[in-house]
N, C-alpha and C positions, 0 to 999 in steps of 0.2 A: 697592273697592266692596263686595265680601263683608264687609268687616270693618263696613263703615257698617252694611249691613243686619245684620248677626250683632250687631253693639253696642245698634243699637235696639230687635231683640227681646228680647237679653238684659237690656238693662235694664228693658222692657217686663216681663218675666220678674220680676225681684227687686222690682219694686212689687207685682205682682201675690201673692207668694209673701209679702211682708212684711204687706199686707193680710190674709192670711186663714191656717188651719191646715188650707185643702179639700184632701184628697185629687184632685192633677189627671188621674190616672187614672179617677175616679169622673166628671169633669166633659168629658174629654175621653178616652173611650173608645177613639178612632181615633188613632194618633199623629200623622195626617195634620192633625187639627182641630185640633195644637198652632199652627199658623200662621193660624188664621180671625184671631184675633184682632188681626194685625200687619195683615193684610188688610182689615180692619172700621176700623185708625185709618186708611187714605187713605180711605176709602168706598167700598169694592169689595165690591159684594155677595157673600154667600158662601153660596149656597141649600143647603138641606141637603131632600132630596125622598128621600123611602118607596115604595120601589117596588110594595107592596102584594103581599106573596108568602103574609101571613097573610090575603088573601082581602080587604083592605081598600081596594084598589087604589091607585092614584096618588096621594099626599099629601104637596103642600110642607108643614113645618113651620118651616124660619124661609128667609123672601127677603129679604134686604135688610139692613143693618146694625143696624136696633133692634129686629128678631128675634130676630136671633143673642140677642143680650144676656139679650132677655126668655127667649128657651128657654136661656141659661144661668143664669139667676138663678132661674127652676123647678125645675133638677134640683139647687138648691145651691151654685151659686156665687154670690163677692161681687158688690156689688153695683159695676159698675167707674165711676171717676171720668171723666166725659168731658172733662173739661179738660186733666188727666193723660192719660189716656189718649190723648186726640190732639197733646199737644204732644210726645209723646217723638219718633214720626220725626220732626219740624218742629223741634225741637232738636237732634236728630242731624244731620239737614242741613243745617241752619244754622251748626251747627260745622264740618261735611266742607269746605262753600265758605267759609267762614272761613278755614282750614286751606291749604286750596287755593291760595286768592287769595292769602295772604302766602308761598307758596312760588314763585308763578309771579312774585314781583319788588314791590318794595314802590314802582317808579317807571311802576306803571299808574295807569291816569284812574279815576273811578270806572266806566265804563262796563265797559271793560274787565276790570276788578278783579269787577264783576258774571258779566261774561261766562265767567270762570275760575273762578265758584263754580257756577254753572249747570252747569258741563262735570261735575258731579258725575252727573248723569243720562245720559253718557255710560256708564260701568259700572253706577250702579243699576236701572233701566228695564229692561235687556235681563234683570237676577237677578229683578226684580219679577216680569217677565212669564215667566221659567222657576218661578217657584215654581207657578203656577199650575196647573201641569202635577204637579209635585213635592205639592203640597198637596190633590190632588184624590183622589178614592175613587169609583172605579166598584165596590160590591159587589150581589149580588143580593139584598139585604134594601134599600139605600140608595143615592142617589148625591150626593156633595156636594163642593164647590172654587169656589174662587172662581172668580168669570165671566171669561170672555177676553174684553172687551168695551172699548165704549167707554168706562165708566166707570172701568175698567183702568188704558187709555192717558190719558185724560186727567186721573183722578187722581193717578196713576204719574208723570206727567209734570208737574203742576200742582206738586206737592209737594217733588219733587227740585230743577226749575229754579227754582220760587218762593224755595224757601225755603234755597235754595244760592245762588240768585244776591243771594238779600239777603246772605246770609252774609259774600258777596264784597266786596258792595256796603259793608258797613258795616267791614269790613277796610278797605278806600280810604279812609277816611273818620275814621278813628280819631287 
C-alpha cells in the first residue's frame, strides 16, 4: 500500500514537473505542503490559516480545494489540469484492485473479484489518514494540513474501495 500511494504521487510529481520550469521550493515553501496536493485530488480540504503574529490576527487564506489552487497559481504555479490531476490516484487504484483481483485467483465471481480490489483500502486508508498528521505544520507564523475529518474518511475511503473495487470488478470480467 505504500508503494500505491508513493506511485501516485510520484507520478503526480512528473506531470506536474513536466508541465512547468517553477522552482517548487518557491511554490511550496514548507516541505510538508509537498503533499497538499495528493490530498486536494480525493477532496480533502487542506486550510492553510495566518496566525496573525504581524499584528494581522487570524486569517485563512485557502480552505478547501479550489483555494489551494487559486493561492497557488498567485504565487506562480501552473495552472493544474483537473482531469489529470484527479484521475492519477483513480488510476492508481484502479490498477492496485486490478492487480489484486488477478492474484487472489482468476476462478472468482465478479463480486468477489470486486471485493479483492476494494481490499486495497485495507493498507491505503490507514497511510491516508497518517499522512495527515505527517503533512501538517503547526508553526507560529501559520498552521496548515489536511483536515482529519469526514471529508478525509469518506474520500479516503470513497476513492480506494470505488475505484479498487471497479479495478477488481473489471479484472473478472475481462
Amino acid at each position: 500500500m505504500v508503494f500505491i500511494i508513493t506511485t501516485g504521487y510520484f507520478i503526480y510529481r512528473l506531470y506536474d514537473a513536466a508541465e512547468t520550469e517553477l522552482d517548487l521550493e518557491e511554490v511550496f515553501p514548507v516541505p510538508e505542503f509537498m503533499g497538499y496536493p495528493f490530498y486536494n485530488s480525493h477532496r480533502v480540504n487542506t486550510p492553510i490559516e495566518f496566525t496573525g503574529s504581524g499584528g494581522f490576527g487570524s486569517q485563512t487564506v485557502a480552505d478547501g480545494y479550489f483555494d489551494l489552487f487559486n493561492q497557488l497559481t498567485a504565487v506562480g504555479a501552473p495552472e493544474f489540469n483537473p482531469l489529470v490531476f484527479n484521475a492519477i490516484p483513480a488510476a492508481v487504484l484502479f490498477l492496485a484492485g486490478y492487480v489484486i483481483a488477478g492474484r487472489a485467483g482468476s476462478s472468482l465471481s465478479a463480486e468477489s473479484s470486486a471485493a479483492a480490489g476494494a481490499s486495497v483500502a485495507v493498507g491505503y486508508l490507514p497511510l491516508f489518514v497518517l499522512g495527515t498528521f505527517v503533512f501538517s505544520v503547526d508553526d507560529p507564523e501559520f498552521v496548515a494540513g489536511p483536515e482529519l475529518g469526514l471529508g478525509l474518511l469518506f474520500f479516503g475511503t470513497l476513492f480506494t474501495v470505488g475505484f479498487g473495487g471497479l479495478g477488481g470488478y473489471v479484472r473478472a470480467n475481462r
